[in-house]
C-alpha positions in Angstrom: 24.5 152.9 98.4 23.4 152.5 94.5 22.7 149.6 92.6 22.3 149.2 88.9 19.7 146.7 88.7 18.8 146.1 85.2 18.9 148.7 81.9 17.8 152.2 83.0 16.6 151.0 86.6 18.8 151.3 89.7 18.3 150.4 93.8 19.0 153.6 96.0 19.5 152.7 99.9 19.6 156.2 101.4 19.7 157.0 105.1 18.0 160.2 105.9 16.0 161.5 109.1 12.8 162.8 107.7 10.7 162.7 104.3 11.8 166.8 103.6 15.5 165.5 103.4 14.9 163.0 102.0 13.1 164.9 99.0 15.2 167.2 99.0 18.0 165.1 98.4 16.2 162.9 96.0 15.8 166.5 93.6 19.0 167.7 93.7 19.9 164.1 92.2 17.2 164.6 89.5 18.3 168.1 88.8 21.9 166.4 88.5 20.6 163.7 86.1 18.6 166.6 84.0 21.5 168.5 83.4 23.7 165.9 82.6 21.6 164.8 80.2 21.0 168.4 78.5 24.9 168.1 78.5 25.5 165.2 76.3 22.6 166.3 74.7 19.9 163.7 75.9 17.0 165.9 76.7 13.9 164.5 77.9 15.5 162.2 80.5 13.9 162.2 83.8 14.3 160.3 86.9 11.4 158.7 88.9 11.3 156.7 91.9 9.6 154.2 93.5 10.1 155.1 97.5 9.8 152.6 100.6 10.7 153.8 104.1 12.0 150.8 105.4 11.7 149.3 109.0 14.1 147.5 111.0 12.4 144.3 110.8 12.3 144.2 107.2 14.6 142.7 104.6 16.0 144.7 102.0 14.6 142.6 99.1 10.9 142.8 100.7 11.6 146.9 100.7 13.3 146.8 97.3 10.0 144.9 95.9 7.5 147.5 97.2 9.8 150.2 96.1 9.5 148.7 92.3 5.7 148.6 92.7 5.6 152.1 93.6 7.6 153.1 90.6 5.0 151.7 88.7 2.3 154.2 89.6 4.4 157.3 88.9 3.1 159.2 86.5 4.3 160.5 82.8 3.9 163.7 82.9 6.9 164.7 85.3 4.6 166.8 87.5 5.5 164.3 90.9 8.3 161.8 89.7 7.8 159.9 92.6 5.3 157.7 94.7 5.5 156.2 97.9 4.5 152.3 98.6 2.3 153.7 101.3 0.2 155.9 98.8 -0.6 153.4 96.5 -4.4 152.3 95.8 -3.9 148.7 96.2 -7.1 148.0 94.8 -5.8 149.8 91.6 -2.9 147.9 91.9 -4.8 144.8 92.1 -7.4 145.9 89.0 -4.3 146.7 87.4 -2.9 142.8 87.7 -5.9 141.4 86.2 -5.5 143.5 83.4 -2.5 142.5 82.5 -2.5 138.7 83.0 -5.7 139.4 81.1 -3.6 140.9 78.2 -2.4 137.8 76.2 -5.9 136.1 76.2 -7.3 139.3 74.9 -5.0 139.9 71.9 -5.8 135.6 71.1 -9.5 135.9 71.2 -9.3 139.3 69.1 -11.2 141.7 72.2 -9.6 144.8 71.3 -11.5 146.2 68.4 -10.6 149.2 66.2 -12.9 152.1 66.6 -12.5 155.0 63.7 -13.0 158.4 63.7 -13.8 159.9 60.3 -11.3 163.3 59.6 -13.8 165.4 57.6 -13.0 168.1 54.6 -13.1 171.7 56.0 -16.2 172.0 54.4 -17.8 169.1 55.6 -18.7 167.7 52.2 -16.2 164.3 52.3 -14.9 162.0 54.1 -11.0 162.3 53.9 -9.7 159.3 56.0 -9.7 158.9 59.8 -8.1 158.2 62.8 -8.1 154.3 64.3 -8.6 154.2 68.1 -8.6 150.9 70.3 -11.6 149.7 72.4 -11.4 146.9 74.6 -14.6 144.7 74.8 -14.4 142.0 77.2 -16.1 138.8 77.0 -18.8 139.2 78.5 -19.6 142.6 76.1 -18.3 144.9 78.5 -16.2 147.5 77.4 -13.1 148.6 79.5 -11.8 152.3 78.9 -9.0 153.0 77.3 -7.8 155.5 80.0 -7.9 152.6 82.2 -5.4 150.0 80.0 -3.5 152.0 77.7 -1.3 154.1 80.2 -0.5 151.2 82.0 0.3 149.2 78.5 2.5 152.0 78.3 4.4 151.6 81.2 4.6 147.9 81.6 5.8 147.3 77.6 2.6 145.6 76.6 1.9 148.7 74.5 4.4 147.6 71.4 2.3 144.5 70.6 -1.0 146.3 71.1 0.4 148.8 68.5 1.2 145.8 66.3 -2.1 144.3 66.7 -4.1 147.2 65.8 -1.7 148.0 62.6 -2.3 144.8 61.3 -6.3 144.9 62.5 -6.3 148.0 59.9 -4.0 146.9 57.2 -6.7 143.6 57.3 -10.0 146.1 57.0 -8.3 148.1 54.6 -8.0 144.8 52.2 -11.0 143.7 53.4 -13.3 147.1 51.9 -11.1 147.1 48.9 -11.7 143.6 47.7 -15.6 144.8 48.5 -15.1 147.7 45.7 -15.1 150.5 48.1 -13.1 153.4 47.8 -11.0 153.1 50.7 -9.9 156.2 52.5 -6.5 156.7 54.6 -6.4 155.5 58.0 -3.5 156.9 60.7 -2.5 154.3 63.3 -0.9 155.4 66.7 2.8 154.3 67.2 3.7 155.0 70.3 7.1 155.4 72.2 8.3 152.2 73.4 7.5 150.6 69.8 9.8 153.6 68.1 12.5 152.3 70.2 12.7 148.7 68.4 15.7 148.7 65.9 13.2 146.4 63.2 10.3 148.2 63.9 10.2 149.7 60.1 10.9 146.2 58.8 8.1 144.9 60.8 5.5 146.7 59.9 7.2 146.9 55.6 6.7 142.6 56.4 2.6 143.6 57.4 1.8 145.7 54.4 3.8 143.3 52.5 1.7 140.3 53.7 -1.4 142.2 53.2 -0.8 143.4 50.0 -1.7 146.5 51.1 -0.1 150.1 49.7 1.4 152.3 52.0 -0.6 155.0 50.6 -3.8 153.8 52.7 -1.9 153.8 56.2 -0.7 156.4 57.9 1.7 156.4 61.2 0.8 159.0 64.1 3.3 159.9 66.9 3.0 162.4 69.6 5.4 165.2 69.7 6.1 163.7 73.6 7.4 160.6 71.7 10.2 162.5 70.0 11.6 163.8 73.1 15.6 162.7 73.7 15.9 160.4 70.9 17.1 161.4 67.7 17.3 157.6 66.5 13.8 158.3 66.1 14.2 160.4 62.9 16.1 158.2 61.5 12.9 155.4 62.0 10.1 158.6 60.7 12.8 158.9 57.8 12.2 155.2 57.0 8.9 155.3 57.4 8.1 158.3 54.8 10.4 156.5 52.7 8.5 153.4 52.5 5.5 155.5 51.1 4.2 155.9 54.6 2.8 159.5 56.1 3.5 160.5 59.6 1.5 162.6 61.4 2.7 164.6 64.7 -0.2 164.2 67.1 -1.2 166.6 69.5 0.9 169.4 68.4 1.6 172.1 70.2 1.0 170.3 74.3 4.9 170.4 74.4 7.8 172.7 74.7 9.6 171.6 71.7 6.8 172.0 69.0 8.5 174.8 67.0 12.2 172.9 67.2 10.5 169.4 65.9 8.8 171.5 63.1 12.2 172.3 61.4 13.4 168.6 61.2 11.0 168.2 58.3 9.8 164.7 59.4 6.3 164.6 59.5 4.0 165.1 56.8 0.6 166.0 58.7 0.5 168.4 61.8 -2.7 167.2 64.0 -3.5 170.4 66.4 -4.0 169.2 69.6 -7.6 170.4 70.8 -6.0 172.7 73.4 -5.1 174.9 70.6 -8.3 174.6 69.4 -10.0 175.2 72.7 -8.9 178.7 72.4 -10.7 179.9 69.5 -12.7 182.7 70.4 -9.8 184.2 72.7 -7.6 186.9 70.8 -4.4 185.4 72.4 -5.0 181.9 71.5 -6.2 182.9 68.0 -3.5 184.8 67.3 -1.2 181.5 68.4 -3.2 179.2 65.8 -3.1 181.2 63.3 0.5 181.9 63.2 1.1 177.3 64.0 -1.3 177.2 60.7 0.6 179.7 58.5 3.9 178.6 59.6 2.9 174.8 59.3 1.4 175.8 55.6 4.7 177.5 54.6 6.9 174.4 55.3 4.3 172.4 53.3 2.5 170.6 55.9 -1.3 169.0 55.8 -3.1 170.5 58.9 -5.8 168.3 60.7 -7.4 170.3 63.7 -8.6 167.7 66.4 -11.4 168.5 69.1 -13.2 170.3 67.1 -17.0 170.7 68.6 -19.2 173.5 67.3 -19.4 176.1 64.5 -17.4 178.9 65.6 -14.3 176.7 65.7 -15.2 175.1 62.6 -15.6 178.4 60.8 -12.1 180.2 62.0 -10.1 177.0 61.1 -12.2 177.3 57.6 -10.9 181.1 57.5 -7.4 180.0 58.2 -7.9 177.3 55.2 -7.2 174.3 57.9 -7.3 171.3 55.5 -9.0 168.6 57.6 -11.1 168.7 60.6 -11.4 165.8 63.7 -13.7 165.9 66.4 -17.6 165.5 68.0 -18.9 168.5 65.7 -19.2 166.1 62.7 -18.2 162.3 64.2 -17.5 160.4 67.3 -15.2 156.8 67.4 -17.3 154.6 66.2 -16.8 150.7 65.4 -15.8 149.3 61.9 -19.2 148.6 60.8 -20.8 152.1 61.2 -18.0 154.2 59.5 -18.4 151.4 56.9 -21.9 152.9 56.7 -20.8 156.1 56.7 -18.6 155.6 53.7 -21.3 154.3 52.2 -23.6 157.2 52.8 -21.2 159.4 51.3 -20.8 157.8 48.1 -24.5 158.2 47.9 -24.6 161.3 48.1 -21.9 162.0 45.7 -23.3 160.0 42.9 
């Protein structure tokens, strides 16, 4: 029997004798959902499932409940696309409660900070702009890791008004150095999926800049290549975007399978290589892969930022390939408002 509970989620109650059948069963309905999507052209949909075995004294809503927590600790990635209630860490699960009833209280009393990581010049000798990152610092100073809330931000929704929050953090800072006399470089704020998927999210975020006073010039927009996956609505919003004077940057290019196809759809303005591109410098095979993304993102008149960059021999092959801007622990680390401030500083300096 099959339920549809709310939007995209459904209730399954299947009878089966083991856990082999019953995965066996539960992936020839996945593969049935993949290719139906790929037929109506929806790719990127994937099933996932929250599983409880349930026992005879049990009522179906209890089962049904645990089933929904389960679901909730499935991963993203597709490589399992399902968890049993009896695998859970339910002191994760717990952790992960606190964290979010903690969630609203943090965003009042400002706790997440934005941390920024310079983008350098290929030659070192400027700072160009850089990326903004989020840090959590609780209270009582601590700081929690982003690994630890952002993921699960992600899947419970709270993610849209972090992205909000930190947007607005920036476009604040940004004003803020400008009315100080500094000359301001641009900063790239992370979008991520679930805020693409808001029909006013260009008009939200026009309203912010607008409030601010703030060009568009100084902000830039970056979304991950996993984010354009199955929704072509999504265009439409970059499209918006770019035309409100906006640049968007495709982050981590190159970790997914539709890299080359997203390339032709002359979206984005910036590619950012993902550092497991980069990682491979010094292997013939991998340098022969980056140099041909490079030249190919150069001919359809892309920027190219290389991310993860950490020593000199990477540095000087993405200088050889004429890689425009460089990311990464060789020149900077994330570092909180008031030291890149320095930094800026530093450079002027120098300069004059």
């Amino acid at each position: 029997m099959i339920r549809r509970v709310r939007e995209d989620h459904f209730a399954l109650f299947v009878t089966e004798n083991n856990e082999e059948a019953f995965l066996n069963r539960m992936e020839d309905v996945s593969y049935k959902i993949h290719e139906l999507a790929r037929r109506i052209q929806m790719p990127g949909v994937y099933p996932h499932y929250g599983v409880y075995w349930l026992k005879e004294s049990e009522s179906v809503e209890d089962g049904f409940s645990k089933a929904r927590i389960a679901e909730n600790f499935v991963s993203s990635d597709h490589a399992k696309h399902y968890v049993f209630y009896s695998e859970i860490d339910h002191n994760e699960m717990y952790e992960n409660e606190k964290l979010e009833e903690r969630f609203e209280e943090a965003i009042a009393n400002k706790e997440f900070e934005v941390w920024y990581q310079p983008k350098y010049s290929a030659n070192g000798t400027d700072i160009v702009g850089s990326e903004a990152l989020v840090r959590w610092r609780s209270t009582d100073g601590s700081m929690i890791s982003p690994g630890r809330f952002i993921p699960l931000f992600e899947k419970n929704g709270m993610i849209a008004k972090l992205d909000e929050y930190m947007f607005r953090s920036v476009c604040s800072q940004q004003v803020e150095w400008q009315q100080q006399g500094f000359h301001i470089r641009q900063v790239s704020v992370n979008l991520s999926r679930a805020s693409l998927y808001y029909s006013d999210i260009v008009e939200r975020y026009e309203n912010i800049l607008k409030e601010y006073r703030l060009e568009a010039k100084y902000i830039q927009i970056e979304v991950t290549e996993s984010a354009m996956e199955g929704k072509a609505d999504i265009l439409k919003v970059l499209g918006q975007f770019r035309h409100m004077g906006v640049h968007i940057l495709m982050d981590d290019f190159g970790t997914g399978y539709s890299s080359l196809a997203i390339l032709s759809m002359r979206c984005f303005d910036t590619l950012k290589l993902d550092k497991s591109l980069i990682d491979q410098i010094g292997e013939e095979n991998g340098e022969t892969l980056l140099y041909h993304v490079i030249s190919m993102g150069q001919q359809l008149g892309l920027h190219i930022t290389a991310e993860g960059v950490e020593n000199t021999m990477q540095l000087k092959y993405l200088q050889k390939l004429n890689c425009d801007d460089i990311q990464g622990f060789l020149f900077a680390r994330p570092m909180p408002a008031s030291d890149y401030e320095n930094l800026m500083c530093s450079f002027v300096s120098n300069l004059t």
